[in-house]
C-alpha positions in Angstrom: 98.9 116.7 107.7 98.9 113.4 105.3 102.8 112.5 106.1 102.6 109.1 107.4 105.8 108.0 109.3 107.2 104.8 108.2 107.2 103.0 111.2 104.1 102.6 111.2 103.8 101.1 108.0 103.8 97.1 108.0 104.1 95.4 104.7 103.0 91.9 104.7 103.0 90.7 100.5 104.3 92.3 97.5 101.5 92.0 94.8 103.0 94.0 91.8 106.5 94.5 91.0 106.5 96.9 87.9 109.0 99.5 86.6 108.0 102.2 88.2 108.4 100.6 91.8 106.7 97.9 93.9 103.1 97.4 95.3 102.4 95.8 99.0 99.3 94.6 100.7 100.3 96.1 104.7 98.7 97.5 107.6 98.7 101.1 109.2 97.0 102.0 112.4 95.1 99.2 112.5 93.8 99.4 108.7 95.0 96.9 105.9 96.4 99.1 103.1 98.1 99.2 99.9 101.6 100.4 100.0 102.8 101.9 96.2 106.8 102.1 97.0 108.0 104.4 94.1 111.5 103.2 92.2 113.4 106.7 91.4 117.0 106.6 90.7 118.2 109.0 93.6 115.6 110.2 95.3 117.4 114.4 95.2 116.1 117.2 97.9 114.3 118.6 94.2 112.2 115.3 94.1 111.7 114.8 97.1 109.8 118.0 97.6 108.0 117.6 94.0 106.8 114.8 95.8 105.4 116.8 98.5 103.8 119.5 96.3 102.0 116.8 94.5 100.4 114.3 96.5 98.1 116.4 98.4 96.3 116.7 95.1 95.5 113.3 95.1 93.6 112.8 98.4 90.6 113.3 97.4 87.9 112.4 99.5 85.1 114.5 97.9 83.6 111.8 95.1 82.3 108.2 95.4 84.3 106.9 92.3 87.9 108.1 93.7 89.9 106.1 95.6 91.9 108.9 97.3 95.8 108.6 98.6 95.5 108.3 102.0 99.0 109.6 102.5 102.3 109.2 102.1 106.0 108.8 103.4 109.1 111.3 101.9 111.8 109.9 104.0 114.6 109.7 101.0 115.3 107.5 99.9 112.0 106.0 100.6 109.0 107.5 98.9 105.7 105.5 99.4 101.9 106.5 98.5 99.4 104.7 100.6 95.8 103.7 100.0 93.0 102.1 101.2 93.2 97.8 100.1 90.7 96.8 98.5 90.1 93.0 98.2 89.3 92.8 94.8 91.9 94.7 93.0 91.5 96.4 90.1 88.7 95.9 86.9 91.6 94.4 84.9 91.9 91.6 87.2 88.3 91.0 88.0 87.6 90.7 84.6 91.1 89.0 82.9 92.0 87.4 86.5 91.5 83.6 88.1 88.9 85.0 90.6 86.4 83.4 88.9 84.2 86.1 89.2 80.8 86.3 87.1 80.2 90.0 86.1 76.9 89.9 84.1 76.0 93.0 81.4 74.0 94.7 84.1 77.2 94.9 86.6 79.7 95.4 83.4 77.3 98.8 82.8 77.6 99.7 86.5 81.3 99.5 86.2 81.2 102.1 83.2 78.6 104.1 85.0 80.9 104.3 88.3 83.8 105.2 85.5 82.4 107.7 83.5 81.2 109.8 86.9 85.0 109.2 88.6 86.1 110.8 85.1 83.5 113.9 84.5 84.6 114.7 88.3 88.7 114.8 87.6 88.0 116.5 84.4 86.4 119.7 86.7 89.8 120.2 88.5 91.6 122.7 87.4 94.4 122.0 87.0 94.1 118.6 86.2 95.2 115.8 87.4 98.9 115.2 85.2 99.7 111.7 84.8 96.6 109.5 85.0 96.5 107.3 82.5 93.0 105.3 82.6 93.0 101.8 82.1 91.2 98.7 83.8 94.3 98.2 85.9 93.6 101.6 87.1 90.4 100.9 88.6 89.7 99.5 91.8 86.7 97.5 92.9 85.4 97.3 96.4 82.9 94.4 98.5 80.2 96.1 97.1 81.3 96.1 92.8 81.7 99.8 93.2 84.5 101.0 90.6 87.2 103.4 91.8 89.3 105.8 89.8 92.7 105.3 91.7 94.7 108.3 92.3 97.6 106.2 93.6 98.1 104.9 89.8 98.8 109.3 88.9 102.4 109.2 87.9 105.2 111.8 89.4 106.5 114.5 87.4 109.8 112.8 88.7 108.8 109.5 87.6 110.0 108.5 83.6 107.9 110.8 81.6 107.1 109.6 78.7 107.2 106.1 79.4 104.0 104.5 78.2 103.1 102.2 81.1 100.0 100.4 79.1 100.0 101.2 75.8 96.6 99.2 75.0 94.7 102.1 76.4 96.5 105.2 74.9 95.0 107.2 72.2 96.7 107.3 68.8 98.0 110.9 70.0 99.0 110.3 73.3 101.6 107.7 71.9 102.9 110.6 69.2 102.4 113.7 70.8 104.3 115.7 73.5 102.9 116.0 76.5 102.4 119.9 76.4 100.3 119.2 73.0 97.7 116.9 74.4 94.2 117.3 74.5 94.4 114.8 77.9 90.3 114.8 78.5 90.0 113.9 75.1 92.7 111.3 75.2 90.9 109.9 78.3 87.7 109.7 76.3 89.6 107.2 74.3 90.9 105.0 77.0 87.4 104.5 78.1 86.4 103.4 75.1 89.1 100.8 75.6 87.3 99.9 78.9 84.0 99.8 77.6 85.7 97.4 75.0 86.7 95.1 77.7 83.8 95.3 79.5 81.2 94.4 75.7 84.1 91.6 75.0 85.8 90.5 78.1 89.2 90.3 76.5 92.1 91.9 77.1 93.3 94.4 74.5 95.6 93.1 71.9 96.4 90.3 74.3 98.8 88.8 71.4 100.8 91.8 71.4 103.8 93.0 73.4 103.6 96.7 75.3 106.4 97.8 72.5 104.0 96.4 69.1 101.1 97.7 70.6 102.5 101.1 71.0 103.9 101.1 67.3 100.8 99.8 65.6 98.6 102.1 67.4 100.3 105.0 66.9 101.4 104.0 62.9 99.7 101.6 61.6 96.3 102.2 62.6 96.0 99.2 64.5 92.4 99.7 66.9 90.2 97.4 68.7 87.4 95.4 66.5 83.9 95.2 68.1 83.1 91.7 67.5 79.2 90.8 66.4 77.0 90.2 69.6 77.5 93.5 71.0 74.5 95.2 71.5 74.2 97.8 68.9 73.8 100.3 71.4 77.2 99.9 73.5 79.1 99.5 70.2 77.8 102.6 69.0 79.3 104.4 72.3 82.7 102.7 71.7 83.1 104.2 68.1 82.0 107.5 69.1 84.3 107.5 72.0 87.3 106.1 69.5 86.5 108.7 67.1 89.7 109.7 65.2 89.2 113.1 65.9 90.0 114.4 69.2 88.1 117.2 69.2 85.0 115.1 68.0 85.0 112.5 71.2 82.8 113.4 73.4 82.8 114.5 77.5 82.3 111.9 80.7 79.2 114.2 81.4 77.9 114.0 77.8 77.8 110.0 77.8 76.7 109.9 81.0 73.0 109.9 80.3 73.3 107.8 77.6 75.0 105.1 79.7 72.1 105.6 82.9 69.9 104.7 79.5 71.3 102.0 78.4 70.3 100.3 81.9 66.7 100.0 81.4 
């Protein structure tokens, strides 16, 4: 059983304070965790057992690139996900962040690698995962510069659907297209290429840009990422066959896969 009473729970920092509800660095049994504290109008009897139908899907313990949910609380109007802490946060602020950390093209590649197998393992679910939107903020980094997909980032049915949370990383479809119309592995395929973008450029994606104009000029104006010169030929390959216009012409995680281990040596 994965319901973790609130009691137990000590919450020492807030680190994020976001829309969709509030993020704390805490303790619980003697283990320093991350505390996501979800913001929901009125937490109803229907939501709060949605809630408990769905998290057990996202303790997932079974692959070295997912950060599972350890647990959770569903004492309404409190609904928390906890997860391990990891000192380091996510990619996004390892490589956009004041840590001052050096990642070098060898460790940028490991990061993709680490990615790209967290992704090829969610895409065997069936169902899928709903609601994971990859991005760099997303993905948590441990001690050792392993890259986690993070299962406490899935969003709720409950939570505001539709809502695009970082619009940067979306796919031209996934900003026009229902939900129930996606092709969602495909859409993923895109968002990595995003990442891979960060990780060739070190920038942040259309840094100059609100959440709201990136959204529009993705979706309807064509707006996209430009690989600047200096990228090896290789990688910038990758990231226009992972952008391809096409959905159904992106490839899989477990297609790139090998040519990623490649482009190490």
């Amino acid at each position: 059983h994965s319901g973790i009473n609130m009691d137990e729970l000590k919450f020492f920092q807030q680190i994020a304070s976001t829309s969709s509800g509030e993020t704390w660095k805490g303790s619980w049994q003697g283990n320093d965790i991350v505390a996501k504290i979800l913001k929901v109008g009125e937490v109803t009897p229907r939501i709060s057992r949605d809630f408990n139908d769905q998290y057990p899907r996202l303790r997932i313990f079974s692959h070295p690139n997912v950060l599972p949910v350890i647990g959770c609380v569903n004492r309404p109007p409190h609904l928390i996900v906890v997860q391990q802490y990891l000192p380091h946060g996510s990619l996004f602020d390892i490589l956009h962040g004041s840590s001052g950390m050096v990642v070098d093209q060898a460790q940028a590649l490991k990061f993709a690698i680490d990615v790209a197998r967290g992704m090829a393992f969610l895409h065997t679910l069936e169902p899928m995962i709903p609601n994971y939107q990859l991005s760099s903020k997303h993905i948590m980094v441990d001690e050792e510069m392993t890259a986690y997909v993070n299962m406490a980032d899935a969003k709720f049915s409950f939570q505001e659907r539709g809502k695009m949370y970082n619009p940067a990383w979306y796919s031209p479809e996934a900003l026009q297209k229902k939900q129930d119309e996606m092709n969602w592995k495909a859409a993923d395929m895109w968002s990595f290429a995003i990442l891979l973008w960060e990780l060739a450029t070190r920038q942040v994606p259309f840094a100059d840009l609100s959440p709201m104009e990136i959204g529009m000029k993705v979706a309807l104006e064509e707006l996209r990422v430009t690989i600047p010169p200096g990228i090896s030929p290789h990688m910038s390959r990758l990231i226009r066959i992972c952008m391809n216009e096409d959905p159904g012409k992106r490839p899989t995680f477990e297609m790139i896969l090998p040519i990623l281990e490649k482009m190490k040596h």
